[in-house]
C-alpha positions as CSV (number, residue, x, y, z in Angstrom):
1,X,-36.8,61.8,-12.3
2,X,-34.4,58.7,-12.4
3,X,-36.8,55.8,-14.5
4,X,-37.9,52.7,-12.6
5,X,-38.7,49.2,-13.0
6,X,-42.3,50.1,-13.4
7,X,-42.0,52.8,-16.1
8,X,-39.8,50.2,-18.3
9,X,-42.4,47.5,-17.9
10,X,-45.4,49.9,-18.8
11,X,-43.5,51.1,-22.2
12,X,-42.3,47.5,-22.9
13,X,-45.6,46.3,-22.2
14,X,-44.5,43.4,-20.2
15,X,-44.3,42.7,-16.2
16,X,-42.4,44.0,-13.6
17,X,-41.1,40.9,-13.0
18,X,-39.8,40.1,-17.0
19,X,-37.8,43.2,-16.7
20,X,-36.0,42.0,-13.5
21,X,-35.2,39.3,-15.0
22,X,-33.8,40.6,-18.0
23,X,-32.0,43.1,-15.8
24,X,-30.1,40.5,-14.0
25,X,-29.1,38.2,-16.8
26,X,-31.9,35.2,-16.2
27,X,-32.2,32.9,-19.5
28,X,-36.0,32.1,-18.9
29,X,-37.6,35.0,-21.0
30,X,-38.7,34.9,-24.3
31,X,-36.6,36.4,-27.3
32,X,-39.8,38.9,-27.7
33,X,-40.2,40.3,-24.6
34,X,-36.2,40.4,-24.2
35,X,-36.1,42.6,-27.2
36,X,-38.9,45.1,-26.1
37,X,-37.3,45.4,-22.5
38,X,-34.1,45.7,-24.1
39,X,-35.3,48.6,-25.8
40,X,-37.2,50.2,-23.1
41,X,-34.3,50.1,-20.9
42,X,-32.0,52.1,-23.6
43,X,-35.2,54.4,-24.4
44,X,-36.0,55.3,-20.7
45,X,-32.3,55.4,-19.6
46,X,-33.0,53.2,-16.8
47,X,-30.2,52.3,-14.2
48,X,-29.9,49.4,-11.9
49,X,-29.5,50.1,-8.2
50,X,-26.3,48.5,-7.5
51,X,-26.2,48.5,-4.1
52,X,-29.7,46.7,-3.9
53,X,-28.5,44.1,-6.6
54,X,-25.9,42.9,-4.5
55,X,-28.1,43.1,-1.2
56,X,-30.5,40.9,-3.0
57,X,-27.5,38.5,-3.9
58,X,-26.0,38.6,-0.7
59,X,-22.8,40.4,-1.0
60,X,-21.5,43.7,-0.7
61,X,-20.1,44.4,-4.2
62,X,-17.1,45.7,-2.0
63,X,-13.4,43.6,-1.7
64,X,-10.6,45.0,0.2
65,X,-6.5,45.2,-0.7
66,X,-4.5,46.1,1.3
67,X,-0.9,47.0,0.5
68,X,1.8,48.6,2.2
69,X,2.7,51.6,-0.3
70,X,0.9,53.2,-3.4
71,X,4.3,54.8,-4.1
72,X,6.3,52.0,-5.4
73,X,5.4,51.3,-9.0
74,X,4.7,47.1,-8.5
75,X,1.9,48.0,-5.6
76,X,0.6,50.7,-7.9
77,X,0.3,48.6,-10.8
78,X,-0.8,45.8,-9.2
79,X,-3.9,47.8,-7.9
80,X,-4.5,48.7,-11.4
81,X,-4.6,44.9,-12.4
82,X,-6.8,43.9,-9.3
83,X,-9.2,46.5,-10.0
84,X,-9.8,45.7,-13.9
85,X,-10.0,42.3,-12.6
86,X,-13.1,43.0,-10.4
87,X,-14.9,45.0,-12.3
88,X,-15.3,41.9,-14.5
89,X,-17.1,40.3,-11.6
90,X,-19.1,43.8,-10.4
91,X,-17.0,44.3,-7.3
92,X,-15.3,47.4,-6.5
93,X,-12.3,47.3,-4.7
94,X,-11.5,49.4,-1.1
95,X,-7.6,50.3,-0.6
96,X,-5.9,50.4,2.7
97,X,-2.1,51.7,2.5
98,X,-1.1,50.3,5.7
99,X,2.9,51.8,5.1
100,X,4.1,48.1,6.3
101,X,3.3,48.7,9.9
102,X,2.2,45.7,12.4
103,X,-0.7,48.1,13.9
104,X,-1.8,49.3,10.7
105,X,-2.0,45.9,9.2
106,X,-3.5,44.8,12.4
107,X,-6.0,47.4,12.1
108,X,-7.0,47.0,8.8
109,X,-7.7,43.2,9.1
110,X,-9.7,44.1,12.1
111,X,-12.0,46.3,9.9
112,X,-12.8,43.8,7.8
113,X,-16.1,42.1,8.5
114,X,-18.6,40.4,6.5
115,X,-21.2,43.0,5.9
116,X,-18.6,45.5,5.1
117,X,-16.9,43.5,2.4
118,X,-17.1,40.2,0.2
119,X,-13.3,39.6,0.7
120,X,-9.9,40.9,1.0
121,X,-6.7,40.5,-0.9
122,X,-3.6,41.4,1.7
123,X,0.0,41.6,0.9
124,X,1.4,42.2,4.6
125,X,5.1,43.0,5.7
126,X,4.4,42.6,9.4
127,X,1.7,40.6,10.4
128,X,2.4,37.7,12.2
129,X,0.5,34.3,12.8
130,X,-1.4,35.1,15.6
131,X,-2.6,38.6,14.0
132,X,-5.1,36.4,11.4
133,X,-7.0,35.6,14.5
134,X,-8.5,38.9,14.2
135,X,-10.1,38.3,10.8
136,X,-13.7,38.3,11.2
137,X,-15.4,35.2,10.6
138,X,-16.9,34.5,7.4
139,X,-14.4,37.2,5.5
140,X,-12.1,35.6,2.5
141,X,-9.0,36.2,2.6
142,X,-6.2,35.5,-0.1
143,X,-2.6,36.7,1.1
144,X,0.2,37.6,-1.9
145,X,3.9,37.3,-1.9
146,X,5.4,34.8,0.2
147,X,5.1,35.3,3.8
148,X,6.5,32.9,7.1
149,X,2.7,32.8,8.3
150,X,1.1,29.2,8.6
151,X,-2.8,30.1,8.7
152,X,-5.1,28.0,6.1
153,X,-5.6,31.0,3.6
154,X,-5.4,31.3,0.0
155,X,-2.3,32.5,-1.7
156,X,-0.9,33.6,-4.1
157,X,2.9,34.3,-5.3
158,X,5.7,33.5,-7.6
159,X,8.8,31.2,-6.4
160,X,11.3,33.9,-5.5
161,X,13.6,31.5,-4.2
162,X,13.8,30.3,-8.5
163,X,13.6,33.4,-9.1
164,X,16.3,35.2,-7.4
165,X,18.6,32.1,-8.6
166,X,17.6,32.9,-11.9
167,X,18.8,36.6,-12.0
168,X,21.8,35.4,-10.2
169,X,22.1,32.8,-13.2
170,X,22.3,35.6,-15.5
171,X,24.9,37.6,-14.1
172,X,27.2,34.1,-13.8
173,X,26.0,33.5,-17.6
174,X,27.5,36.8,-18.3
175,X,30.9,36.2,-16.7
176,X,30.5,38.0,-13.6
177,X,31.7,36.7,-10.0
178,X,31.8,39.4,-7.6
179,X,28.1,39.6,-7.1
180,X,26.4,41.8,-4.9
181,X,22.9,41.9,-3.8
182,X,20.7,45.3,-2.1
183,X,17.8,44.5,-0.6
184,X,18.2,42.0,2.3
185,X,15.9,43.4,5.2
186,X,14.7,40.7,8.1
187,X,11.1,42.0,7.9
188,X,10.0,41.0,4.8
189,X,9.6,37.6,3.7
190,X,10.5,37.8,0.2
191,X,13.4,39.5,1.2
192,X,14.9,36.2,2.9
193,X,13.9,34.1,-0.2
194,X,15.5,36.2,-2.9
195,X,18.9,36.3,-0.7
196,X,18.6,32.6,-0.3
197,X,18.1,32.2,-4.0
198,X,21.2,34.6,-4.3
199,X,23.4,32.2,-2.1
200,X,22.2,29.1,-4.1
201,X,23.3,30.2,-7.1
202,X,26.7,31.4,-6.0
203,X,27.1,28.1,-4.0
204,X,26.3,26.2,-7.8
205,X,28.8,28.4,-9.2
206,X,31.5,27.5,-6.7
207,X,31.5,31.0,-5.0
208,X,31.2,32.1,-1.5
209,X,28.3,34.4,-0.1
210,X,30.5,37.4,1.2
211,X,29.0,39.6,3.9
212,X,30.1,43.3,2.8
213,X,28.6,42.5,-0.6
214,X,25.3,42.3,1.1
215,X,23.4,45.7,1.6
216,X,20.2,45.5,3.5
217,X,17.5,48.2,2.6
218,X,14.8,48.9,4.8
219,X,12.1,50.9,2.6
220,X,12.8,49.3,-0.9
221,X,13.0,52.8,-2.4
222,X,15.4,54.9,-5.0
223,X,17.7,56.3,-2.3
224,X,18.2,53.1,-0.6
225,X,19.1,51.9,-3.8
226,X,21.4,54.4,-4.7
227,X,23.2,54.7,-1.3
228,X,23.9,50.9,-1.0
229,X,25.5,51.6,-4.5
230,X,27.9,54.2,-2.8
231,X,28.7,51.7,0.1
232,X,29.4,48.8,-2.4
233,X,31.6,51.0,-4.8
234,X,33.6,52.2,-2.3
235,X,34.7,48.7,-1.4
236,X,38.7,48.2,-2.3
237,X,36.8,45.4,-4.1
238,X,33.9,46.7,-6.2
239,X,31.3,44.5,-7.4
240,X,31.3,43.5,-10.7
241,X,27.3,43.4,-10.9
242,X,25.0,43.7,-8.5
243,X,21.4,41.9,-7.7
244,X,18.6,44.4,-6.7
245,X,15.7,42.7,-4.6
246,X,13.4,45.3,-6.4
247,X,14.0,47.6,-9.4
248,X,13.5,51.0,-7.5
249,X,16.5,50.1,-5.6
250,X,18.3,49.4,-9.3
251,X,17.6,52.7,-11.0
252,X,19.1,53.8,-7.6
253,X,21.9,52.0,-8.4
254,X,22.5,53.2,-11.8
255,X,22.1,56.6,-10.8
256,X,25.2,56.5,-8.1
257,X,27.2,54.5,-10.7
258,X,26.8,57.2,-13.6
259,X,27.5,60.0,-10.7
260,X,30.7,57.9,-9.9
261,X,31.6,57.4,-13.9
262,X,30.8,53.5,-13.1
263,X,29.8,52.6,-16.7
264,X,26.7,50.2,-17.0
265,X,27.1,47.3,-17.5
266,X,30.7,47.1,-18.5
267,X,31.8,47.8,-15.0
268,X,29.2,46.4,-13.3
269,X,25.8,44.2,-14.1
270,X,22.6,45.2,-12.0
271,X,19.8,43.4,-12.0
272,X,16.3,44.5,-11.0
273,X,13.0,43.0,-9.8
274,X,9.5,43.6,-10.4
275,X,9.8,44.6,-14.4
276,X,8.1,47.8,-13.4
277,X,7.1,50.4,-16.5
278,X,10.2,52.9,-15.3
279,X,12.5,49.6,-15.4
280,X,12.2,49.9,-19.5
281,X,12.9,53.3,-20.0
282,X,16.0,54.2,-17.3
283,X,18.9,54.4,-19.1
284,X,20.2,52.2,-19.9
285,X,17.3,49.9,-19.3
286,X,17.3,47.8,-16.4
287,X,17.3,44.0,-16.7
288,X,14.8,42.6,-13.9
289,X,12.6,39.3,-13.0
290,X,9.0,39.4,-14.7
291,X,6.5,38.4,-12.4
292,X,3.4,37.4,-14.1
293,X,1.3,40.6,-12.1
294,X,-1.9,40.2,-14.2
295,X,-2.5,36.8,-13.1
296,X,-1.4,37.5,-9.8
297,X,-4.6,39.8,-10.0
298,X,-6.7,38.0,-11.7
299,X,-6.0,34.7,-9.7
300,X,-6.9,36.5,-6.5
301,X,-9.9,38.1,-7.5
302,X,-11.3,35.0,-8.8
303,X,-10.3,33.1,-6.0
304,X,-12.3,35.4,-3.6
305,X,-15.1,35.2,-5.9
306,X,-15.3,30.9,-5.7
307,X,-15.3,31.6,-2.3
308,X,-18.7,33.1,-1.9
309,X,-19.9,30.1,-3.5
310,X,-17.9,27.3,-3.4
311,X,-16.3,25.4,0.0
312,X,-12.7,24.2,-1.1
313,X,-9.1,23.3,1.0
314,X,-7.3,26.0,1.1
315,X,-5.0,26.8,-2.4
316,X,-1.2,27.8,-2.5
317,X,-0.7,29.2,-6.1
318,X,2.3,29.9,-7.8
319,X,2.4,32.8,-10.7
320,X,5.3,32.0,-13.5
321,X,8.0,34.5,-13.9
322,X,10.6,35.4,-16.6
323,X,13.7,37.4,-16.9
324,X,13.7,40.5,-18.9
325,X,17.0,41.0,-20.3
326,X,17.8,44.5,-21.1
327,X,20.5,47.0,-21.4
328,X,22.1,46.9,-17.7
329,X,23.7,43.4,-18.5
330,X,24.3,42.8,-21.8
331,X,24.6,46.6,-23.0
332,X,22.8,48.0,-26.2
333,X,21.2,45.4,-27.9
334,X,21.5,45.8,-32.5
């Protein structure tokens, strides 16, 4: 038989009450009676209900995320990140793959009401405006990435505008000027800030934005990667690098150019996004934008949290970045 509150209290000699407080952190107990419940708790083996802590505290102990695809390495990772940082705060965390699909994301925003979960964390590709009406009242929300949706929500998201710019930067740094970029795709947000931040930079540089140097990719995936790579090569104007919007479609990239005896990066640059753990290790390793992903998890997570108890105007939040340079630029480094 599981121990209970009352068998701890009888072998620590103390009340009921004294070991519920101990149990749930409260200061007001004397250093002596601490010890002996401390003690009685490791001696009976005694385990809190969880479910009835949190009742008693008036939450869940549930959030929700919700992300379009476990498969690509920056969701997966980023789950990893949101989950360590909720178990700091006792919350467990509820996935919904939604594939990028309006109806799936509409559904799963429908599902989540108040008594289900504390508060969700959403990185939608389709949603639109109108679709956060369905929220149930009461429910936290913080929305990542950058998104064109104007609802008073937290979120949370690096400047990919800066960011693109800043890979583009590098490839200008490195002499290149026949710069393409995979990855433009009208149903992603991001994806029309990172192209925009392409064009900057080439307008700062003096060059023109050149329409069969820009693949779009619907998926974000190896094969797009690697067949946009096939389209751009067989250009009678190759690229002389090339901008990824995410570093799956990069390592697609360098596959096609090694198939093709393209040599990377003396032929051409590529760039990646996401500094996924497979960006370090294809060969040769990819250079790629560094978004901060541990503090986008943690910032999330803790803003959901001062929202069960706090009553604040709604916070935009921007994550830092850096750029990882690697071996697909500036070739084996002594």
């Amino acid at each position: 038989m599981a121990a209970t509150l009352k068998d701890v209290a009888a072998l620590a000699g103390v009340s009921i009450k004294t070991v519920s407080n101990v149990v749930n952190g409260y200061d007001f107990v004397k250093p002596e009676n601490r010890r002996r419940v401390l003690a009685a708790l490791e001696a009976t083996g005694y385990r809190p209900h969880r479910g009835a802590r949190n009742l008693r505290r008036g939450r869940t102990g549930f959030i929700a995320l919700m992300l379009p695809e476990l498969s690509i390495p920056y969701f997966a990772e980023l789950s990893g990140l949101v989950i360590t940082a909720a178990q700091r705060l006792d919350w467990d965390v509820l996935i919904e793959q939604t594939q990028g699909a309006r109806d799936q994301e509409r559904a799963a925003l429908a599902s989540m009401g108040p008594y289900m979960i504390d508060g969700a964390i959403v990185s939608p590709q389709a949603l639109e405006q109108a679709d956060f009406a369905e929220l149930s009242p009461g429910v936290p929300l913080v929305m990542l990435g950058e998104h064109d949706i104007e609802v008073a929500i937290d979120h949370v998201a690096i400047d990919n505008v800066r960011a693109a710019r800043t890979a583009v930067g590098h490839l200008l740094e490195i002499g290149r000027r026949r710069i393409a970029a995979i990855g433009d795709n009208p149903r992603r947000g991001t994806a029309a800030l990172r192209r925009t931040g392409y064009r900057e930079a080439l307008a700062a540089a003096g060059l023109p934005e050149r329409g069969e140097l820009i693949v779009t990719a619907l998926e974000y995936h190896r094969h797009e990667g690697a067949q946009a790579m096939r389209q751009l090569l067989a250009l009678p104007q190759p690229p002389d690098a090339v901008f990824c919007f995410n570093d799956l479609l990069a390592i697609g990239a360098i596959r096609t150019c090694a198939e093709h005896g393209v040599r990377v990066p003396e032929d051409v640059a590529i760039v990646g996004f996401d500094n996924t753990e497979e960006s370090a290790f294809s060969v040769p390793s990819l250079t790629t934008i560094t978004p901060d992903k541990a503090a986008i998890a943690s910032t999330a997570v803790d803003l959901l949290h001062r929202r069960g108890t706090e009553t604040f105007a709604a916070q935009d939040i921007e994550i830092p970045f850096t750029l990882e340079i690697r071996e697909s630029t500036v070739g084996r480094m002594a």
